[in-house]
VEXNU-515429 format. One record per residue (C-alpha): residue number from 1; x, y, z. Coordinates in steps of 0.1 Angstrom, whole numbers, plus 5000, padded with zeros to 4 digits. Example, Ala and Ser with C-alpha at 12.3 -4.5 7.8 and 13.67 -1.06 7.14 Angstrom:
BEGIN
1 / 5123 / 4955 / 5078
2 / 5137 / 4989 / 5071
***
This chain:
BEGIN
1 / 0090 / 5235 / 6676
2 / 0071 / 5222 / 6646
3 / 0095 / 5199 / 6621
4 / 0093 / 5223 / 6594
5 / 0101 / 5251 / 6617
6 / 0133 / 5229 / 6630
7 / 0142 / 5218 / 6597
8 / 0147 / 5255 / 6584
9 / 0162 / 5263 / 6622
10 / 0187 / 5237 / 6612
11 / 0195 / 5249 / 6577
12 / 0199 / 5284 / 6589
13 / 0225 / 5274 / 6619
14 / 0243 / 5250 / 6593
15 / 0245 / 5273 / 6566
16 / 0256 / 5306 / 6586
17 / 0284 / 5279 / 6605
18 / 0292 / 5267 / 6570
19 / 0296 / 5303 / 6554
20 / 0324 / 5313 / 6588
21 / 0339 / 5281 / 6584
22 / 0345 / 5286 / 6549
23 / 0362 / 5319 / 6556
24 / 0381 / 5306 / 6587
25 / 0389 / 5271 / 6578
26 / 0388 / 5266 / 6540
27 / 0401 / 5233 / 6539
28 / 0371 / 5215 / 6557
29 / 0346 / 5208 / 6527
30 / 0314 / 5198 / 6539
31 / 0301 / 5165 / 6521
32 / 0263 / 5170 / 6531
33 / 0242 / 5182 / 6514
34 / 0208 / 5209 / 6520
35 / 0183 / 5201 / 6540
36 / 0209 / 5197 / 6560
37 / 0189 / 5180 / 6591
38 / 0202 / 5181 / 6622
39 / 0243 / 5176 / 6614
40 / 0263 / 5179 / 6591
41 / 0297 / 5159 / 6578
42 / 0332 / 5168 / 6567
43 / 0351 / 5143 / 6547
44 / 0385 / 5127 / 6564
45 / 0411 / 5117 / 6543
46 / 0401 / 5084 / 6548
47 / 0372 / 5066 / 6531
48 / 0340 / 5059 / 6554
49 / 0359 / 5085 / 6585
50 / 0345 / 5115 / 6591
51 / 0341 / 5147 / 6612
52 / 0305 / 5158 / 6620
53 / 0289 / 5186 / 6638
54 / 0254 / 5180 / 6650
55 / 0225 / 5182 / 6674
56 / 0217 / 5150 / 6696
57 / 0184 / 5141 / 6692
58 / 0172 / 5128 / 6727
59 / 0200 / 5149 / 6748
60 / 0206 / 5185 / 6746
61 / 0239 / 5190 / 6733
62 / 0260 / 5204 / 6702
63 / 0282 / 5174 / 6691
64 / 0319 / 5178 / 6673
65 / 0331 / 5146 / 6666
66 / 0351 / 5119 / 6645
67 / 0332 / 5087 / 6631
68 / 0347 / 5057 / 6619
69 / 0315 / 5041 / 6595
70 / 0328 / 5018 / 6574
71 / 0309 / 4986 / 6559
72 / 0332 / 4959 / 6585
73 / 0328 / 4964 / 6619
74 / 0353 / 4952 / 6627
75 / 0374 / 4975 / 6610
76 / 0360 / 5006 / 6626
77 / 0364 / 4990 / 6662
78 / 0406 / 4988 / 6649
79 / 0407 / 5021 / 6635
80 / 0386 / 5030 / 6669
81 / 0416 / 5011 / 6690
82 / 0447 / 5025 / 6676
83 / 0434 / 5061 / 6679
84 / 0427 / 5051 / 6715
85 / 0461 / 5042 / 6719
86 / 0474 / 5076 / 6715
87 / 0445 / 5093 / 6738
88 / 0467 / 5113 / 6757
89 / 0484 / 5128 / 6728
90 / 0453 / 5137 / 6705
91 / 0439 / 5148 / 6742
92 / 0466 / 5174 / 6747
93 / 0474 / 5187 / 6712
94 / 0430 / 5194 / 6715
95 / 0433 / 5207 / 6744
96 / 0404 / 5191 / 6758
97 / 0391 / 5160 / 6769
98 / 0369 / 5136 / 6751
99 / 0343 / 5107 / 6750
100 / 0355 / 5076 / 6735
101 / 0321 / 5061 / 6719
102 / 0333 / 5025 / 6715
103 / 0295 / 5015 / 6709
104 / 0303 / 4979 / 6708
105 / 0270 / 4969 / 6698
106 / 0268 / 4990 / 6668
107 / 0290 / 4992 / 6635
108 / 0303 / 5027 / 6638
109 / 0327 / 5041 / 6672
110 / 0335 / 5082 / 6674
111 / 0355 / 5102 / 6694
112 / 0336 / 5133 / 6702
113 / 0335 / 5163 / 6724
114 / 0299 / 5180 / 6737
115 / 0282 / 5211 / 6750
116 / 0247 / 5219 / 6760
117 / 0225 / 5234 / 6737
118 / 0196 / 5230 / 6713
119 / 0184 / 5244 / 6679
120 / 0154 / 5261 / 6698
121 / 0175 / 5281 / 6721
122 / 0173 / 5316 / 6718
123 / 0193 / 5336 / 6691
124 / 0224 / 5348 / 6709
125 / 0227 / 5308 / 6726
126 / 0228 / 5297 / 6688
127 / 0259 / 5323 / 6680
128 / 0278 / 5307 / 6710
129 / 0270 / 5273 / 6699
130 / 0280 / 5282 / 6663
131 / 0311 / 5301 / 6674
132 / 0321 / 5268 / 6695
133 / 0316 / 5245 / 6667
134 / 0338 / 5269 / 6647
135 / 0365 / 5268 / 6668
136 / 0363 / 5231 / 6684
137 / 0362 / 5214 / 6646
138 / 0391 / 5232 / 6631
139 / 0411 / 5217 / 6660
140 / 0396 / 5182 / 6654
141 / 0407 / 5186 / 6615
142 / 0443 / 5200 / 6631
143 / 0451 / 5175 / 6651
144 / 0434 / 5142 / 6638
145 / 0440 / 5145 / 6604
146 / 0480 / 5132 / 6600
147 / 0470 / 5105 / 6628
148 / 0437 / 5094 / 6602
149 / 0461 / 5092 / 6575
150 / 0484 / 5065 / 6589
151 / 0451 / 5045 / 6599
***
């Protein structure tokens, strides 16, 4: 797929998801902007903490996930720990398991949840991908938020 060709692939995916979110989940406001690329961001009510739904770029997967991005390292690794600490709680209100990025050599961590797919898969792939996100970051916002807020 040429880049201008996945560049508007990605702005059409992003802004039908946005559009059902917005009737689904009004209280996630998106804080990107169009182009939108290949993910997007919701604002936390924490500075520099955010939820995201994107597109890896090397693997082939769909990406919910929270990101703690702030300018201290150090403090993103704490924030990172203490949500870490309660695993098995945040685990079982999702519902789901999910990968604990660390990433000790870089400045951000995440906790995020995956599932296969690309932005060149065929129409009807893209609706289950979309109707995933829809439902997997709503429960991200449900049950992360009060636990962000005490960070």
């Amino acid at each position: 797929m040429a880049h201008t060709e996945s560049r508007r692939a990605y702005d059409e995916f992003f802004v039908e998801f946005l559009r059902e979110l917005g009737q689904r989940a009004p209280q996630l406001a998106c804080s990107s902007e169009r182009p939108y690329g290949d993910s997007i961001h919701f604002r936390s009510d924490k500075s520099n903490v955010h939820y995201h739904v994107g597109f890896g770029k090397r693997e082939h997967k769909l990406r919910v996930d929270l990101s703690f991005d702030t300018c201290v390292k150090e403090a993103n690794k704490a924030m990172f720990a203490q949500m870490y600490e309660q695993r098995d709680a945040i685990e079982a209100g999702l519902g789901f398991g999910l990968s604990w990025e660390k990433k000790e050599e870089l400045q951000y961590s995440r906790l995020a949840v995956y599932t296969v797919g690309t932005i060149c898969d065929p129409p009807d792939r893209l609706r289950a991908l979309r109707e995933w996100a829809l439902e997997t970051l709503p429960k991200f916002h449900q049950v992360l938020s009060r636990r962000i807020s005490r960070l």
